[in-house]
KOLVOSE-834567 format. One record per residue (C-alpha): x, y, z; residue in three letters. Coordinates in steps of 0.5 Angstrom, whole numbers, plus 500, padded with zeros to 3 digits. Example, Ala and Ser with C-alpha at 12.3 -4.5 7.8 and 13.67 -1.06 7.14 Angstrom:
<mimis>
+-----+-----+-----+---------+
:  c1 :  c2 :  c3 : residuo :
+-----+-----+-----+---------+
: 525 : 491 : 516 :     ALA :
: 527 : 498 : 514 :     SER :
+-----+-----+-----+---------+
</mimis>
This chain:
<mimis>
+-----+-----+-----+---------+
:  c1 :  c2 :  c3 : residuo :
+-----+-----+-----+---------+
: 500 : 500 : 500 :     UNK :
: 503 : 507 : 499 :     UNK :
: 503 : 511 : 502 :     UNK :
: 501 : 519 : 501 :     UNK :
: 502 : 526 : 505 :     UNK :
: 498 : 532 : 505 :     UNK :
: 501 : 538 : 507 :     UNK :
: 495 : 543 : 509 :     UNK :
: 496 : 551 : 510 :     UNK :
: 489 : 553 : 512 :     UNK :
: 482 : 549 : 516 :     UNK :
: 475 : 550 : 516 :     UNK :
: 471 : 547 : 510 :     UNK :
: 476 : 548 : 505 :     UNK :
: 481 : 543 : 507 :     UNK :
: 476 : 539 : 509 :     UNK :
: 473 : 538 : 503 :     UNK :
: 479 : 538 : 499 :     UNK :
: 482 : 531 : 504 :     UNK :
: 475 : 529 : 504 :     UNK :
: 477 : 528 : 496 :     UNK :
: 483 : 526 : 496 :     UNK :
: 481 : 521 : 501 :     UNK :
: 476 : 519 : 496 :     UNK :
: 481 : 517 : 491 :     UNK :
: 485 : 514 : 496 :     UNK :
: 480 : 509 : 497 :     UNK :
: 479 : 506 : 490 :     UNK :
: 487 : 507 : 489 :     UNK :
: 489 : 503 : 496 :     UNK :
: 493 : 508 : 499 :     UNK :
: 494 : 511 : 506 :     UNK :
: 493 : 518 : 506 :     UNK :
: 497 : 522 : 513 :     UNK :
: 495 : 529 : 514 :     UNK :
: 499 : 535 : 517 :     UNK :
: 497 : 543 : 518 :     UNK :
: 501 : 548 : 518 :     UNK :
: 501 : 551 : 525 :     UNK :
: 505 : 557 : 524 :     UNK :
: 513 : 553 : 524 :     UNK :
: 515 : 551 : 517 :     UNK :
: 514 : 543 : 515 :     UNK :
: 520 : 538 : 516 :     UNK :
: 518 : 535 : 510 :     UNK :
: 525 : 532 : 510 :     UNK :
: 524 : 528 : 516 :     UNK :
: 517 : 527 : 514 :     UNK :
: 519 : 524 : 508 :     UNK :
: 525 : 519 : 511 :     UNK :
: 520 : 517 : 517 :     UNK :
: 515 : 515 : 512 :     UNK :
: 518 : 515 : 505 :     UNK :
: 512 : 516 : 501 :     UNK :
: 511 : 515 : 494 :     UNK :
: 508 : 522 : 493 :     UNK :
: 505 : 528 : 496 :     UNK :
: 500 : 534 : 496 :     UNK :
: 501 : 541 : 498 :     UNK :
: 494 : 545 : 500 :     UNK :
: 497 : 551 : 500 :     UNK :
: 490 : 556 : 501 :     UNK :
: 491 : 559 : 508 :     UNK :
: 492 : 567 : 509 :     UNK :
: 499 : 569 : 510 :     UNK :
: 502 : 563 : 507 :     UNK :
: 509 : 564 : 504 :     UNK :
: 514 : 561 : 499 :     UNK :
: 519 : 559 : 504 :     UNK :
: 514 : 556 : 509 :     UNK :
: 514 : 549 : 505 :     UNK :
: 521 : 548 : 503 :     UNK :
: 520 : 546 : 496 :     UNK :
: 528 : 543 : 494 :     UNK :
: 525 : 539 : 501 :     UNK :
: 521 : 533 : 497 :     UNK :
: 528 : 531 : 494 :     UNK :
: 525 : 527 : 488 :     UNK :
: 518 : 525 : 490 :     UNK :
: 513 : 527 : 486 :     UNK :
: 509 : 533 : 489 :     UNK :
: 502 : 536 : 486 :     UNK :
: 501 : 543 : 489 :     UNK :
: 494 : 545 : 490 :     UNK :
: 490 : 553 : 490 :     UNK :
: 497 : 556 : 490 :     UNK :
: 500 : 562 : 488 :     UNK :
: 504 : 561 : 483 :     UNK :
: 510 : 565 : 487 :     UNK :
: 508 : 558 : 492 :     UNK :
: 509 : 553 : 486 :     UNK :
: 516 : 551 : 483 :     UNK :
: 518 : 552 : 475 :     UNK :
: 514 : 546 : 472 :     UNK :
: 510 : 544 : 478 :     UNK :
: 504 : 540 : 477 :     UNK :
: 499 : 543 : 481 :     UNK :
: 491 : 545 : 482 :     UNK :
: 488 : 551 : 482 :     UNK :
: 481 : 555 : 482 :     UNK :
: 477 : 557 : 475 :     UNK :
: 477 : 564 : 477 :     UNK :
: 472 : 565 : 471 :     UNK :
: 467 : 560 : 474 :     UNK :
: 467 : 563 : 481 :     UNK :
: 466 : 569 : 478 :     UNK :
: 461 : 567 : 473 :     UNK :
: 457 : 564 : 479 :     UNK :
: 458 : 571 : 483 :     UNK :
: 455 : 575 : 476 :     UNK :
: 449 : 571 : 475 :     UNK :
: 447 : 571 : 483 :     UNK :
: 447 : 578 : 483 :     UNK :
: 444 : 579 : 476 :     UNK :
: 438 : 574 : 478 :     UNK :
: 436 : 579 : 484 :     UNK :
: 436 : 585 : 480 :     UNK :
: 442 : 590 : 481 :     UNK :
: 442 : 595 : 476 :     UNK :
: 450 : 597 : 477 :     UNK :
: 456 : 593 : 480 :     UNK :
: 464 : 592 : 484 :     UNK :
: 468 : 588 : 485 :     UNK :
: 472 : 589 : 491 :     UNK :
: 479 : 586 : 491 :     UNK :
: 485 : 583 : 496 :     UNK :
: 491 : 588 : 494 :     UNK :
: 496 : 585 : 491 :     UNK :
: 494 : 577 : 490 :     UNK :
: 494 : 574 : 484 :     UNK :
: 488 : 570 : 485 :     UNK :
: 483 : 576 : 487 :     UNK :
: 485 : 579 : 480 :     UNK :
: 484 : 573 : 477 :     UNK :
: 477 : 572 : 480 :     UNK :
: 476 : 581 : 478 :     UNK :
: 478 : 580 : 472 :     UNK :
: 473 : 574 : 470 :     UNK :
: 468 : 578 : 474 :     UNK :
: 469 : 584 : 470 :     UNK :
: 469 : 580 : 463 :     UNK :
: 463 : 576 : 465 :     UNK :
: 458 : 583 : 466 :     UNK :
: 462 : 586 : 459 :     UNK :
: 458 : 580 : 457 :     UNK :
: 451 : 583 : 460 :     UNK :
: 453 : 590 : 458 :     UNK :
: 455 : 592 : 465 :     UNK :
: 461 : 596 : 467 :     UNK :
: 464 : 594 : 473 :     UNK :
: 468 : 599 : 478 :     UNK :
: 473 : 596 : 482 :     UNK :
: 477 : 598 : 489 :     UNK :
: 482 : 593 : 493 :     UNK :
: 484 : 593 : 501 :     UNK :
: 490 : 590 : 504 :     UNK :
: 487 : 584 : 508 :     UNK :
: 489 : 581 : 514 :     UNK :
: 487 : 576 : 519 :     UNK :
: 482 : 582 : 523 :     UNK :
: 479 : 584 : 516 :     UNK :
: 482 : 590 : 513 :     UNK :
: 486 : 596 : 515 :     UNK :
: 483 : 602 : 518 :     UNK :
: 485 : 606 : 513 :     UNK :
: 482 : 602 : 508 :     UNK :
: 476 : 601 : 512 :     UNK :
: 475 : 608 : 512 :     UNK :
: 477 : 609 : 505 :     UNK :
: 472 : 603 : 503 :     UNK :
: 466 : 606 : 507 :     UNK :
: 467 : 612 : 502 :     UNK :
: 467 : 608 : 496 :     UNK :
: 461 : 604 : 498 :     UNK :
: 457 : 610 : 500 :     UNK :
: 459 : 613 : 493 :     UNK :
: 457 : 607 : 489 :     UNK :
: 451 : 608 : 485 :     UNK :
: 444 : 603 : 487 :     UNK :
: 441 : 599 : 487 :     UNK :
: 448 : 595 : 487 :     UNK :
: 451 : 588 : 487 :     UNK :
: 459 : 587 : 489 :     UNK :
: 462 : 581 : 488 :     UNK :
: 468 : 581 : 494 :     UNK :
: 474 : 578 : 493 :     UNK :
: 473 : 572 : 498 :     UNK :
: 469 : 571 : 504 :     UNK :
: 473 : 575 : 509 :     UNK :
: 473 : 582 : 505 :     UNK :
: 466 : 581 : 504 :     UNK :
: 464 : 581 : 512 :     UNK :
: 468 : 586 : 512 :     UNK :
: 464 : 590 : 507 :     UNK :
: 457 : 587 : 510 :     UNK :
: 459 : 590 : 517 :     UNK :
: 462 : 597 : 514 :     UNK :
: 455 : 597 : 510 :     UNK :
: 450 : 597 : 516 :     UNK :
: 453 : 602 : 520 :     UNK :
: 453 : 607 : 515 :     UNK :
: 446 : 606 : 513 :     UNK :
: 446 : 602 : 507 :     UNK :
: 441 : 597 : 506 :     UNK :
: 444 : 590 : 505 :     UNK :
: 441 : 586 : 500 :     UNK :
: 436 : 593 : 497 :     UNK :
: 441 : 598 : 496 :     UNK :
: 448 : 593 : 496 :     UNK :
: 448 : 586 : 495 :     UNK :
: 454 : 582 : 497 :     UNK :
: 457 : 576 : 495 :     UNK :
: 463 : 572 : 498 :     UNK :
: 468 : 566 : 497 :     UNK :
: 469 : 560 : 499 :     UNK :
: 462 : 560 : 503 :     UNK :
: 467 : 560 : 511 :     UNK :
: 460 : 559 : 515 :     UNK :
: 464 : 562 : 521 :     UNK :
: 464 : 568 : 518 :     UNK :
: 457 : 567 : 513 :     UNK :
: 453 : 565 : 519 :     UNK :
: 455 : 571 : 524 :     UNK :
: 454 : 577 : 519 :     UNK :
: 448 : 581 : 519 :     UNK :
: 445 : 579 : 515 :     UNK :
: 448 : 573 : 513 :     UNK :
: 453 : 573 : 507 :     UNK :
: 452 : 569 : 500 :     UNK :
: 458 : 565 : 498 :     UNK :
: 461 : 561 : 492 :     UNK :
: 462 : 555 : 493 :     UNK :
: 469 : 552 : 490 :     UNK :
: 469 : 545 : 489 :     UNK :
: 475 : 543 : 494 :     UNK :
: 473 : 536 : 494 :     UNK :
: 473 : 536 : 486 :     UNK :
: 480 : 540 : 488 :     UNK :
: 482 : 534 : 491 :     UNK :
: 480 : 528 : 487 :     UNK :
: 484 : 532 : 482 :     UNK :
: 490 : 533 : 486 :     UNK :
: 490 : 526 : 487 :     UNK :
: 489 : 523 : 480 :     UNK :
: 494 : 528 : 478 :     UNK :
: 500 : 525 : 482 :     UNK :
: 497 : 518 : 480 :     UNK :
: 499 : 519 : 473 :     UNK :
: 506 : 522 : 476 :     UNK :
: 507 : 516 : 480 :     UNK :
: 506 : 511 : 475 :     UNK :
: 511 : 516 : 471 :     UNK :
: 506 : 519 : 467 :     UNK :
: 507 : 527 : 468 :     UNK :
: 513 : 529 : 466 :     UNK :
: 512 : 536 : 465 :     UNK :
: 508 : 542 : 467 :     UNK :
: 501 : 541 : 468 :     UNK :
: 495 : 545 : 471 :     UNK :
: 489 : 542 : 473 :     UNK :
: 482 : 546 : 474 :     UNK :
: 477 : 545 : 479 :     UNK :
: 470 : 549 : 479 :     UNK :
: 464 : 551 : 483 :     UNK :
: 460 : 547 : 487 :     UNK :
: 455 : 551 : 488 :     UNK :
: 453 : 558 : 491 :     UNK :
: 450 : 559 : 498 :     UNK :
: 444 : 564 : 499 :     UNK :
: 444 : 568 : 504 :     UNK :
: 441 : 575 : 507 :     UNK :
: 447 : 579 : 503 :     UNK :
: 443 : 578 : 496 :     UNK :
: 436 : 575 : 499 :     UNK :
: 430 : 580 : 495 :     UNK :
: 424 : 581 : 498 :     UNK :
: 419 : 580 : 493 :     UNK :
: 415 : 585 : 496 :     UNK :
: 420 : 590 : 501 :     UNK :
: 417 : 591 : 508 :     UNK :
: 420 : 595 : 513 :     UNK :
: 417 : 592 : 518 :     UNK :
: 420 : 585 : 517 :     UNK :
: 427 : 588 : 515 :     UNK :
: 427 : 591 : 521 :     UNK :
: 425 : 585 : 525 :     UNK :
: 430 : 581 : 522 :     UNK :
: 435 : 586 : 524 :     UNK :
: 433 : 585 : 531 :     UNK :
: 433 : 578 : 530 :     UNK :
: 441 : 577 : 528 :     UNK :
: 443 : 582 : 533 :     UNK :
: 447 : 580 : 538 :     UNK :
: 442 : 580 : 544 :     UNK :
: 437 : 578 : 539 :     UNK :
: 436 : 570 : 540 :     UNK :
: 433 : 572 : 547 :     UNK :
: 428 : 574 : 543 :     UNK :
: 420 : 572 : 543 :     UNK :
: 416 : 571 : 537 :     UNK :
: 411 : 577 : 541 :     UNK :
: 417 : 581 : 542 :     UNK :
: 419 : 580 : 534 :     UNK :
: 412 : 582 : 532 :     UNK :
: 410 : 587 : 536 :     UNK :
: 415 : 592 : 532 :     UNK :
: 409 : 591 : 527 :     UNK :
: 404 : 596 : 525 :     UNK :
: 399 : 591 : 524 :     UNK :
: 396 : 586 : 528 :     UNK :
: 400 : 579 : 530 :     UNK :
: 396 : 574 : 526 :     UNK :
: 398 : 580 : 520 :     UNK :
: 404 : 580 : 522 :     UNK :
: 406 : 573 : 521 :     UNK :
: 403 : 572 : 515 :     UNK :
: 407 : 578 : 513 :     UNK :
: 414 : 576 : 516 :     UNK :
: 412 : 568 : 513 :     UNK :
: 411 : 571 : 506 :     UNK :
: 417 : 575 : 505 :     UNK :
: 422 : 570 : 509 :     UNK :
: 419 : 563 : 507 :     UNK :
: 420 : 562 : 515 :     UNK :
: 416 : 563 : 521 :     UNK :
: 419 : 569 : 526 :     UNK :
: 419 : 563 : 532 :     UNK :
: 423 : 559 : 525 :     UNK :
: 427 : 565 : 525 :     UNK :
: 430 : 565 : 532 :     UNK :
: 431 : 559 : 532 :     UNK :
: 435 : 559 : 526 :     UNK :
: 439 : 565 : 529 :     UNK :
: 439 : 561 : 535 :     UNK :
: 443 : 556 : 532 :     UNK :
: 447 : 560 : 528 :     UNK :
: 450 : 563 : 535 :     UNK :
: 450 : 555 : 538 :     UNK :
: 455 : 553 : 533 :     UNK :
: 459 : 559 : 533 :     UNK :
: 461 : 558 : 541 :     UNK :
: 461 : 551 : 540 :     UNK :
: 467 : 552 : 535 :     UNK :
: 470 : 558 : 537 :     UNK :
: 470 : 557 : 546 :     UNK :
: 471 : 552 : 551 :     UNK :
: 463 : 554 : 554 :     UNK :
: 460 : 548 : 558 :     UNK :
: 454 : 547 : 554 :     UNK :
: 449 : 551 : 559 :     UNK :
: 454 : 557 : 559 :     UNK :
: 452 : 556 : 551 :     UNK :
: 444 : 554 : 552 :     UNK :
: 444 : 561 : 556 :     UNK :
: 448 : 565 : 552 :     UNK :
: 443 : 563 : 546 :     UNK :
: 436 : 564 : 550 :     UNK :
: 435 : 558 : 553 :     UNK :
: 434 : 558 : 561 :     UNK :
: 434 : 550 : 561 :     UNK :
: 440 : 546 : 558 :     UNK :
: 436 : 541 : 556 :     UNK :
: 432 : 545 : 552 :     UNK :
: 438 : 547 : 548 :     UNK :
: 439 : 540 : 547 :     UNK :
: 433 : 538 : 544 :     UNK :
: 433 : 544 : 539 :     UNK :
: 440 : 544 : 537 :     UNK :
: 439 : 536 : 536 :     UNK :
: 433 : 538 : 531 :     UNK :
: 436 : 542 : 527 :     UNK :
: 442 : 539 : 526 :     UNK :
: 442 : 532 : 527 :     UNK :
: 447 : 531 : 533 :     UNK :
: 447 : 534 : 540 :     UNK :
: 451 : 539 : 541 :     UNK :
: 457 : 535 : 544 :     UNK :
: 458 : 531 : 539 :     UNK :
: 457 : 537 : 534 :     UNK :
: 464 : 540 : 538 :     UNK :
: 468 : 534 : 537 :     UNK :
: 466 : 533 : 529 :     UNK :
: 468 : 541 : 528 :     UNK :
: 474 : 541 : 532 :     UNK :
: 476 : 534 : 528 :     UNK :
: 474 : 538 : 522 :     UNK :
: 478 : 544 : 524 :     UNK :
+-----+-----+-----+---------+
</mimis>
């Protein structure tokens, strides 16, 4: 049996997926996949590659910050390597490796802002990354297409977000932007940040700006107000690719360089681009309430009570312009916020129960295994083994 190593620099859904396919192949091609993340301290590739003399490897290079000199790339000595989302700064001349089809996701993006009605349309960038002026690039293209200019910006991301003084610059360019307006961001973290700079200077997210971002991080879609729309690279076909690649250079088949293309799995909708059919100050003021920070301690009575109608009107209202129920609602925003303290802090479950609105941790329990299948112990070990 081979035996295979994957060097990962980035967690969550992303390379979760990516491994999941990787482990896909593995299975049919009988090999033993061993993973390693990075942690902030350059791999040992070499003592890896003497402990377990592998007959190929894979380098997941997606995580922010990453640099060239954090994999070793002379380190692999003769194995054969396919390196997979990286930067070309990341891969050596004439590397096999896998990469995003910037114009698939960008496309996605144009259709899903188009489909909503947006009469204008941006695009804001991370400065100075390839990938995010390939993705502007194929946006831009995709809405000449339609007979649509598209103004642009760039930011300076970082693990907090953006600068202030690019936060500070993108308000200006946000409020100057002509509405109704659809943005497609760069990637998930810019686009939060964008939704969050949006509500506080008044701007109506979805009505006035919709936003849409990549790579559909839940920690971060789930947690904005509202709930931010995501494109969906499909990781899990990345990583059937990148093993079928290294395959082909194991049997001898791959002696020079060649690039493989992975796409889209799909987008996931969210608040940032949901339209109402019929806008309703009422319901977006009582979705606003629903998603604030305290607002899981709501009531349906609270929520509706905001209404200038009565309940049974309201409900009817609410229901028509979300598809869901005010107690749905809450719940769901419930939820959101469970899973978040879950993954994110070492809460003991009643802790987490009364932070999300339940006075009994039992009833936390039950509601949280109704939504998600698994009780909320069990959902914590899954997402820090999936991290």
């Amino acid at each position: 049996m081979d035996t295979i190593l994957v060097f990962s620099t980035s967690i969550g859904r992303a390379n979760a997926d990516m491994l999941a396919g990787v482990r896909e192949f593995a299975k049919d091609a009988e090999w033993n996949v061993q993973s390693f993340l990075y942690d902030g301290e350059p791999f040992p590739v070499r003592k890896l590659l003497d402990f377990w003399t592998p007959a190929g490897c894979i380098v997941e290079s997606c995580g922010n910050g990453v640099s060239a000199g954090i994999i070793d790339q002379k380190a692999f000595r003769r194995t054969p390597v396919v390196y997979m989302g990286s930067e070309p700064t990341m891969t050596p001349k004439d590397a096999a490796c896998v990469v995003h089809d910037a114009e698939s996701v960008a496309n996605a993006a144009a259709r899903e802002l188009m489909s909503i009605g947006m009469e204008s349309f941006a695009f804001i960038g991370a400065k100075g990354k390839g990938w995010s002026d390939r993705r502007k690039a194929a946006f831009a293209e995709a809405m000449k297409l339609n007979g649509h200019p598209v103004a642009a910006t760039d930011v300076h991301p970082t693990s907090a977000g953006v600068y202030d003084k690019d936060a500070a610059r993108l308000r200006k360019w946000l409020l100057e932007l002509p509405k109704p307006c659809g943005v497609m961001a760069a990637d998930d973290e810019i686009a939060a940040t964008a939704v969050s700079i949006c509500r506080l200077s008044g701007i109506d997210v979805p009505n006035d700006i919709a936003i849409v971002g990549v790579d559909d991080n839940e920690s971060l879609c789930e947690n904005t107000v509202p709930k931010l729309s995501s494109v969906r690279p499909d990781f899990r076909q990345g990583g059937r690719f990148a093993a079928r690649l290294l395959a082909r250079m194991m049997r001898g088949g791959l002696r020079i360089q060649h690039e493989a293309v992975f796409g889209v799995a799909g987008i996931t909708r969210r608040g940032s681009t949901r339209i109402f059919k019929r806008r309703d100050a009422d319901v977006s003021a009582a979705l606003e309430r629903i998603w604030a920070p305290d607002g899981v301690s709501l009531s349906p009575k609270d929520v509706l009570a905001g209404f200038s109608c009565s309940r049974r009107n309201a409900e009817i209202r609410f229901r028509q312009a979300t598809g869901k129920s005010v107690l749905e609602e809450i719940v769901a925003a419930r939820m959101a916020r469970a899973k978040a303290l879950l993954s994110e802090t070492v809460l003991p479950i009643p802790e987490i129960a009364l932070q999300c609105g339940y006075s009994y941790a039992a009833n936390f329990r039950n509601a949280f295994r109704a939504a998600t299948g698994l009780n909320p112990l069990a959902w914590r070990e899954r997402s820090v083994k999936n991290a």
